[in-house]
N, C-alpha and C positions, 0 to 999 in steps of 0.2 A: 064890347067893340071887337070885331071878328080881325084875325090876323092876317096879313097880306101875304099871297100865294109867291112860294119859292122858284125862284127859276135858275135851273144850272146854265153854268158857262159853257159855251163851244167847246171849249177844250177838255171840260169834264167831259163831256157829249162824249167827243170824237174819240177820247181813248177808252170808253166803256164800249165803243162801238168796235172798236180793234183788236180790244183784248175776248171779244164776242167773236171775233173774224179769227183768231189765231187760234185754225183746230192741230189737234194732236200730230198729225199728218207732217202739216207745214214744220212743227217742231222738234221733232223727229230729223227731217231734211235741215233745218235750219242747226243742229247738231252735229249732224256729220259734216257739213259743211266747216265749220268752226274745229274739229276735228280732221280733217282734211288738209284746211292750213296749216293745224298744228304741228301734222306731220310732215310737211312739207319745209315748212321751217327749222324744225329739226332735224330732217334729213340734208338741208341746205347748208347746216349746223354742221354736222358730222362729215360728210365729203368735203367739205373746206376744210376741216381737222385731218383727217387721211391725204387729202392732195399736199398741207402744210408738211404732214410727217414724213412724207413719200420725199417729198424735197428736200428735205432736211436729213435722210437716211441717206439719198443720194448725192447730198452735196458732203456729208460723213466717209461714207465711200470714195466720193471720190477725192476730199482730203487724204483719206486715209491710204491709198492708195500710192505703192513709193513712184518718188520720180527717177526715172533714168536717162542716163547716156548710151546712145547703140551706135554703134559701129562695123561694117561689114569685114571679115578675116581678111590680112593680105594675105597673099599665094606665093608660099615661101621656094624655097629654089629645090629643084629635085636631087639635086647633089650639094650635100654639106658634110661640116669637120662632128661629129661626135665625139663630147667627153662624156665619159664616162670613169666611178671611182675604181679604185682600183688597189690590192694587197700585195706587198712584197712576201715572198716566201722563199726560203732554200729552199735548193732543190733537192739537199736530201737533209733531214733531221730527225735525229735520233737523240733519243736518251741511253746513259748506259749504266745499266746494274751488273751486279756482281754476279757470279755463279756458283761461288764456293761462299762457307761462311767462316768468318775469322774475324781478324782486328787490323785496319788498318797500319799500313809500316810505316808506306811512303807516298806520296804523292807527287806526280814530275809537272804537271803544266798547270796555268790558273787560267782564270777567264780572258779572252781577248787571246789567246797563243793561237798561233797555226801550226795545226800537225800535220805528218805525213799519216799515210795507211801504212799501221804496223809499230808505232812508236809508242813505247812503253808508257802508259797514262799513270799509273796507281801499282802497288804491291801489296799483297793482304798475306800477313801472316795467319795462315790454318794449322798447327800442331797437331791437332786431332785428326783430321785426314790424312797430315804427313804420315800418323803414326798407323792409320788404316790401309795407307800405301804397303811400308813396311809387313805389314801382318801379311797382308795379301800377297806379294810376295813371298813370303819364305812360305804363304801354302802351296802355292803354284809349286815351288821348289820340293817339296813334300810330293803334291801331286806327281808330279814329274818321276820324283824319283819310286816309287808306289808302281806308277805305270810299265816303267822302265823293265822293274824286277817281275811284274805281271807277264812283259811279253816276253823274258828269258824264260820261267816257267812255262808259258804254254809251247813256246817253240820246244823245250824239253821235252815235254809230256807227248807233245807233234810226234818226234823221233822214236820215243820208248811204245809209244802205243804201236807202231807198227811191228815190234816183236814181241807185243804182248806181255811187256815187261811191266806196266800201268793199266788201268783200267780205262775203259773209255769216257768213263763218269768222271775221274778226274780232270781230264786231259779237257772234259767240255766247260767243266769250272775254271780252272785255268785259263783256257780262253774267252772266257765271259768275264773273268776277271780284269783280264786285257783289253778287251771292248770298253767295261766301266770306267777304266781308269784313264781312257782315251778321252770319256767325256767329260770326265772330272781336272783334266787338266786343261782342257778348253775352256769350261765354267771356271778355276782356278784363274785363267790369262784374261777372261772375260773383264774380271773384277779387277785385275792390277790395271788391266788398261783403261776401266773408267775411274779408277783412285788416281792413277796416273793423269787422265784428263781435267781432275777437279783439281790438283794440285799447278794442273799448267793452271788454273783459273788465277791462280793467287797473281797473277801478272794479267792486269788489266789493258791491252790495247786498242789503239785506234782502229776502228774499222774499215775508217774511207779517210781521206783528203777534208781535211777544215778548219773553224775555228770552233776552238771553244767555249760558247755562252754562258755556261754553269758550272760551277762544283761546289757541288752537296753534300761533303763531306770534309775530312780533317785527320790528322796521325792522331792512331790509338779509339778513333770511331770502331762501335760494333758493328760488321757488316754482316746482313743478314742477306741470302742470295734469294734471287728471285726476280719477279718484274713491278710488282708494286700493286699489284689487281689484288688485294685483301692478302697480299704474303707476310705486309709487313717491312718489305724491302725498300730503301730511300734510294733514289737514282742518285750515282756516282759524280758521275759528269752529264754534262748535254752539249751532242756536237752539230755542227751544224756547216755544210758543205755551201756555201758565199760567191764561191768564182760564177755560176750560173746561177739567178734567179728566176725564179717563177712568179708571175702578175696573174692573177685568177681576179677574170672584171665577169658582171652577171651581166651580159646585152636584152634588151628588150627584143621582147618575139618578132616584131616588126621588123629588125633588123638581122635578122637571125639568119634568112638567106643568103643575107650578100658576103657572110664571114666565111671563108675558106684559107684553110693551113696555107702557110706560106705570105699571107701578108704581111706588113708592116704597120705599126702604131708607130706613137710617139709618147715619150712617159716623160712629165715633167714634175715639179718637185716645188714643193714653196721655200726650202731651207736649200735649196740650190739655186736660187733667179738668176733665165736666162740662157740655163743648161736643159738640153731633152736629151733622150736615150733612148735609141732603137732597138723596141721588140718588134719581134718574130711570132707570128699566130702559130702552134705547134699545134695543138688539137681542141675541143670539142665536147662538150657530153652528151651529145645528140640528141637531147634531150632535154623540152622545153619544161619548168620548174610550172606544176600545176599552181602554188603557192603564188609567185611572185611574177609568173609568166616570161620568167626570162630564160636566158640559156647562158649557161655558165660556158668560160671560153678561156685559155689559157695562151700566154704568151711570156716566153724564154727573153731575157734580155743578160746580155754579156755584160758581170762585175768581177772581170777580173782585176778591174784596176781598185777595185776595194769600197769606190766612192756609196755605193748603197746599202741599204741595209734591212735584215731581212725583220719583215713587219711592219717596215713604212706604210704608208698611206703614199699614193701617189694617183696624176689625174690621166687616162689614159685615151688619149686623140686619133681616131683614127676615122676614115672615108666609107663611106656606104650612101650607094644610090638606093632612091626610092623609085619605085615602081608606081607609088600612087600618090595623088597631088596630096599636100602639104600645106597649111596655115599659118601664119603668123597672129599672134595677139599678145593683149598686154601681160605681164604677169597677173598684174592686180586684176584681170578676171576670173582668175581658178578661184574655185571654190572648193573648200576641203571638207566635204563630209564623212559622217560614220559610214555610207554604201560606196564610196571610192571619191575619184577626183571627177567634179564635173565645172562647165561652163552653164550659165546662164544667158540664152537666147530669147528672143520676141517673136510670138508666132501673127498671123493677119490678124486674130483676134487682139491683139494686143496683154497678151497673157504671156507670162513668164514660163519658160520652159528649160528643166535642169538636164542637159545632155552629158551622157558620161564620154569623156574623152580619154587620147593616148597621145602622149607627149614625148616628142624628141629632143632635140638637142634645147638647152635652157641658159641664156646669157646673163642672165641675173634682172635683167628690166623686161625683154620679152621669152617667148617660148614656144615652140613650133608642136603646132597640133598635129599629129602623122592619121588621127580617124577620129569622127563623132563630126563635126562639121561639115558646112557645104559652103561654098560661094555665096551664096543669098543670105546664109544666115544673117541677123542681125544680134553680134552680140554686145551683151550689157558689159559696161564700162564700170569697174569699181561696183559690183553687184552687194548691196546690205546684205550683213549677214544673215536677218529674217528673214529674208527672202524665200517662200516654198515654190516647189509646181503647181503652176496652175494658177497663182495667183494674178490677178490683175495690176498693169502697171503703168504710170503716164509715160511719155517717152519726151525729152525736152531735148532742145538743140544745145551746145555748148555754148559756153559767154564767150563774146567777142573779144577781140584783141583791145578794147578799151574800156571791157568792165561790161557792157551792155550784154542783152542778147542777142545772136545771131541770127542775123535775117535768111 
């Protein structure tokens, strides 16, 4: 019995039919296609990763970013009081050493005494000089009389050579004899009168009007003479002239022009409240300190009533207009770096900007800027100390008077 004929399905049909229709061509195209996608999806992939990061760096930033307060300078007045510190000094001070060397005898004033000019301070007994006084003398006397008998001799020999009673060779000895002994009795007088000088030494005086701050010494001390620059010599006393003092304040260069002798300050005192004392501008060193850019300036103030003292610290007030406008801000915006003192400003960029300034008078809460600002500036309020140039920064209004922010 023969076997009945097979017949495929449609469906077997149709995809033998298909897989017959799909040439190399088509699938090639139909690859890159699917590749195509591929890339496109992964590219759609990745700029969504980059736009997230972008965002996420930027919203990093601008977290990171400090926030500030700004505020424009006021415009301070063109005429104000300037303090400035300031040293009491005598006006004249000296140390005083010995000149002779010996052993203390005696001593007449201690510290705190006022002496006149000329009053006996100290007595040094010198034996050894006394007795090089003495020598030098009786040579002098020697000399002298040496001399004496030289010019009786040649005035003799003067006389006899004219009758040719002496030779002339004598007669010129003799008188050469008389020349020498002329100047041996000068060098003779020389010497008494500087053993005579070292022996005035042994009495120590005052040289000027003052008190005396120091004695450095005691009876029966070795006193070695000299000034003390590697002689070995200890200063005696140290005097110190009190009725005039001397205020040496450094002014800032700013203010430098409008200081002229003959002004008035005012010198007040913290262990005096209440009390001022009027100095006198007396002079100038006319010359501005490349160091510290100031100029040093002196001014006399009258103690003769005793009340000061010389090496105080005092604060010294005096007037000076300015010629060019002036700033006020708070203190809390200096910034104190290692390249000097500057303020932190906002420029349009919203970027921080470290301006170096010069500052005048200082009340302890605010402080006047005399240059480096302008009117427009805006500066930062309480600036972080991390704060550099150039960096970026938000700028925020202050909180309201009920906690909120200000509209």
């Amino acid at each position: 019995m023969s076997e009945p004929p097979h017949y495929k399905s449609e469906d077997t049909m149709g995809k033998a039919q298909g897989a017959k229709a799909l040439s190399p061509g088509r699938a090639i195209v139909l690859l890159l296609v699917v590749v195509a996608v591929g890339v496109v999806l992964a590219a759609t992939g990745i700029i969504g990763r980059i736009h997230a990061r972008t965002a996420v760096a930027d919203n990093t930033n601008a977290l990171a970013a400090p926030t500030v307060i700004v505020n424009p300078p006021t415009h301070g007045q063109p005429q104000q009081e300037i303090i400035l510190p300031g040293n009491l000094q005598a006006f004249t001070d000296s140390p005083i050493y010995a000149r002779t060397d010996g052993y203390l005898k005696k001593w007449y004033f201690d510290i705190g005494a006022h002496v006149r000019k000329g009053q006996l301070l100290a007595e040094i007994e010198s034996p050894e000089v006394d007795q090089q006084l003495a020598q030098a003398q009786a040579d002098l006397a020697t000399a002298e009389t040496n001399t004496a008998n030289a010019h009786t001799q040649s005035n003799r020999y003067q006389e006899l050579v004219k009758t040719d009673s002496v030779s002339q060779l004598d007669t010129d000895n003799f008188k050469t004899q008389a020349t020498a002994g002329d100047t041996s009795v000068k060098s003779a007088r020389a010497n008494v009168q500087r053993l005579s000088e070292l022996v005035g030494f042994e009495k120590v005086y005052a040289p000027f009007d003052g008190v005396v701050t120091a004695r450095n010494t005691d009876i029966g001390a070795l006193i070695t003479a000299g000034s003390g620059n590697g002689t070995g010599a200890t200063e005696l006393f140290h005097l110190a002239a009190a009725q005039t003092l001397r205020v040496y304040v450094n002014v800032p260069q700013v203010y430098s022009q409008g200081l002229k002798p003959g002004m008035t300050a005012e010198l007040t005192f913290n262990e005096l409240p209440g009390k001022k004392f009027t100095g006198r501008l007396v002079r100038t060193s006319r010359q501005i300190d490349p160091t510290s850019r100031t100029l040093l300036v002196e001014f006399d103030v009258d103690n003769r009533s005793g009340e000061l003292f010389p090496g105080a610290y005092t604060e010294v007030h005096f007037k000076s207009g300015l010629t060019s406008p002036s700033f006020i801000v708070p203190v809390s915006s200096l910034m104190f770096r290692a390249e000097g003192l500057r303020i932190a400003v906002v420029d349009e960029n919203n970027r921080a900007k470290l301006v170096p300034v010069v500052l005048g008078h200082d009340d302890g809460a605010t402080v006047q800027v005399i240059s480096g600002l302008n009117a427009n500036d805006r500066v930062i309020q309480n600036p972080p100390d991390s704060l550099i140039d150039g960096e970026a920064v938000q700028i925020v209004k202050p909180a309201g008077p009920a906690g909120g922010a200000a509209k």
